[in-house]
Phi, psi and omega in degrees: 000142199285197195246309174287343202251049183196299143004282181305314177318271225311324189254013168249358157280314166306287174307341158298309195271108316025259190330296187303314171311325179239342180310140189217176164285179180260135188302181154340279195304315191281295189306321173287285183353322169289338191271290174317141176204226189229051201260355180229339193144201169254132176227160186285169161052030188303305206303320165278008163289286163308311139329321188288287201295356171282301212277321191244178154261136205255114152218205196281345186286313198279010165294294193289327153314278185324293197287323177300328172284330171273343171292293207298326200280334186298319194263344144301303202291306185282342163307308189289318181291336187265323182286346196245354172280331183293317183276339171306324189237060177023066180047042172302115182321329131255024154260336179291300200311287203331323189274318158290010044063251168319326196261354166271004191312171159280354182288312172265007165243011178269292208314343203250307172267007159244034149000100200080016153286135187290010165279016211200320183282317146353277218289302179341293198281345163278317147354281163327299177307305153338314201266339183271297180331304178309293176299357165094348164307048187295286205296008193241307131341327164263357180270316184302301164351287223281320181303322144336302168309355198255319192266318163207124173314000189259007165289352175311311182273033181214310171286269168357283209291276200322353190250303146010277173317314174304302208285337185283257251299293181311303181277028181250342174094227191284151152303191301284128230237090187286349153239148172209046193218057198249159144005271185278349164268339160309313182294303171304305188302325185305328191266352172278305221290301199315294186308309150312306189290314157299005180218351147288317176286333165303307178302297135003315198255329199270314161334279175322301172327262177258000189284007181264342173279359168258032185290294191318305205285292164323320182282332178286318178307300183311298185323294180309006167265117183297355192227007167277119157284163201290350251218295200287290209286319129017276153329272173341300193315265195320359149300296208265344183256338198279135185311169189256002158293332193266336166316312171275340173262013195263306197278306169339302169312326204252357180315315184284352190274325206263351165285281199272348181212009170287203184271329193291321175315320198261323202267350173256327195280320193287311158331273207321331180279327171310312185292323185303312166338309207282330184276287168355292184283330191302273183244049155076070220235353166293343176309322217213047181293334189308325196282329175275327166335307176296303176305327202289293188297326207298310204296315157277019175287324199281354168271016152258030137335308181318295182001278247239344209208151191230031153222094194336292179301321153314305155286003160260037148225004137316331176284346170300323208281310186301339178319261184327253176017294162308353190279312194264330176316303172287330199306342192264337158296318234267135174263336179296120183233125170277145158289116196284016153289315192312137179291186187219127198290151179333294219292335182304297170330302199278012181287293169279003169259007192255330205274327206267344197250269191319343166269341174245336165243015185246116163293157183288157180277124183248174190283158157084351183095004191269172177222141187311150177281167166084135159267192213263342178294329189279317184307264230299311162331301198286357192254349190287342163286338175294287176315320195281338154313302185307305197293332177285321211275357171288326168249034159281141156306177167221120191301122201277150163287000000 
């Protein structure tokens, strides 16, 4: 078996054992989000609902079609940027660690068990944005932004820093990048920033206002879905109607614990720091630390979230996905191809091998009372093809184009 072809195995074997440990139907909680639309007025996080109900009729099959369809395409769009980045940068050996890495994260193995969460629509439009920003296309990028925020207010932090980062890259030009703060990158940020930052304040400001007088009315709608529970429909209401003040005056006390000292800290934090480590090193960023810095903050932005939201674990698997982005981003600037003989220092090995044992054999706390599949015995079995793949594709030729 070739060396790309043994590449491709490794990471479509990772991403199974991710995918598999958690994948479910969509809960409760996701089938309303889908359910809501703008049938009482305007509401935050409507808009997709409301899309969905121009095209389909809403039930629970076609709940599941969808969301099983906006999953499977988010996870083609992250197969094809990691198999065509890996060979782009001629199998370098930390762009392989980085990616398998990634494809064992708590990031794909949350995503897989909150199925239909709107953070996967979300993940889509970031893409997207990335991908317009790359064509040059900004003001057509802040209309994609702005719509996002319509669909979940949590693209400020998930969309909005990584496409930032996306457009200072692209316009600063070759590494290493002595300024990224000019004239002319104030202005396109400004101009990426205006749709989103207007249509977050809009919702924000409405939010405060009036979302709390649509509770009775949304909770009445939901509770009468034969296939929403009293539990969910509760929830959701009070998700979508209660202020984001209050949210932060509720949540906020517990921000430094769920950052710096929970269990989420150690089994999400040393990964995420090793992939940053694997990019560092990948395109030498010692050359260009402001620019890994920049990336460093983009990449934790999204836990502050703890602010606002009590579900811990979930948002500390956000930072994989900006991780992983921040990957293809530079990858599309870096004029620099490391070579993929170079060796990988003691401390490295024992990095991913400290990083590589926490992603895979210790389980996650999941939504619902439910708990990951494979016990530790079958886990350790099933990771053993994984290594042993890595160690052939470390001593594969490397095939010339």
């Amino acid at each position: 078996m070739s060396r790309k072809a043994l590449l491709v195995l490794l990471y479509f074997y990772a991403f199974a054992f991710s995918v598999l440990k958690t994948v479910r139907l969509p809960n409760d909680w996701s089938e309303a989000h889908w359910m809501l639309d703008y049938r009482f007025g305007f509401i935050k996080r409507g808009l997709a609902g409301e899309v969905f109900g121009w095209f389909f009729e809403k039930s629970e099959s076609n709940i599941l079609v969808l969301s099983g369809g906006v999953l499977f395409l988010l996870y083609a769009l992250i197969f094809i940027i990691a198999v065509k980045e890996t060979g782009r940068r001629k199998n370098s050996f930390y762009s392989i660690l980085f990616f398998l890495t990634f494809f064992l994260s708590q990031y794909l193995v949350f995503s897989a068990h909150l199925i239909g969460y709107l953070d996967h629509v979300v993940f889509l439009m970031t893409v997207l944005s990335i991908f317009l920003i790359r064509k040059g296309n900004v003001l057509v990028a802040s209309a994609v932004a702005g719509v996002s925020i319509f669909i979940h207010e949590i693209s400020f932090f998930l969309l909005l820093p990584v496409s930032c980062f996306a457009l200072i890259v692209t316009e600063c030009g070759r590494f290493p990048m002595k300024s990224f703060f000019s004239l002319n990158i104030l202005k396109k940020l400004a101009l990426l920033l205006s749709l989103p930052v207007l249509a977050t304040f809009a919702v924000s400001t409405y939010q405060e206002m009036s979302g709390a007088h649509y509770f009775n009315t949304l909770f009445n709608y939901l509770n009468h879905i034969p296939f929403i529970a009293h539990k969910a429909a509760d929830s959701v209401s009070s998700a979508y109607t209660k202020s984001f003040s209050y949210y932060f005056k509720e949540q906020s006390g517990h921000f430094i614990q769920r950052l710096f000292i929970s269990r989420a800290t150690v089994l999400y934090g040393i990964p995420v720091i090793f992939s940053l480590w694997m990019i560092f090193k990948e395109f030498r960023l010692r050359k260009n630390f402001r620019l890994f810095a920049l990336l460093a903050v983009v990449s934790f932005v999204p836990l502050l979230l703890h602010a606002v939201a009590y579900d811990t674990y979930r948002i500390w698997s956000f930072p994989f996905m900006i991780i992983f982005l921040g990957f293809w981003i530079l990858s599309s600037k870096s004029s620099e191809i490391r070579q993929p003989c170079e060796n990988i220092s003691v401390t490295g090995i024992a990095s991913f091998v400290i990083s590589f044992a926490l992603i895979t054999l210790i389980p996650n706390f999941l939504f619902d009372d439910q708990a990951e599949r494979f016990s530790l015995p079958i886990r350790l079995i099933l990771v053993l093809p994984m290594l042993i793949m890595l160690y052939f594709i470390k001593k594969a030729p490397i095939q010339k184009d």
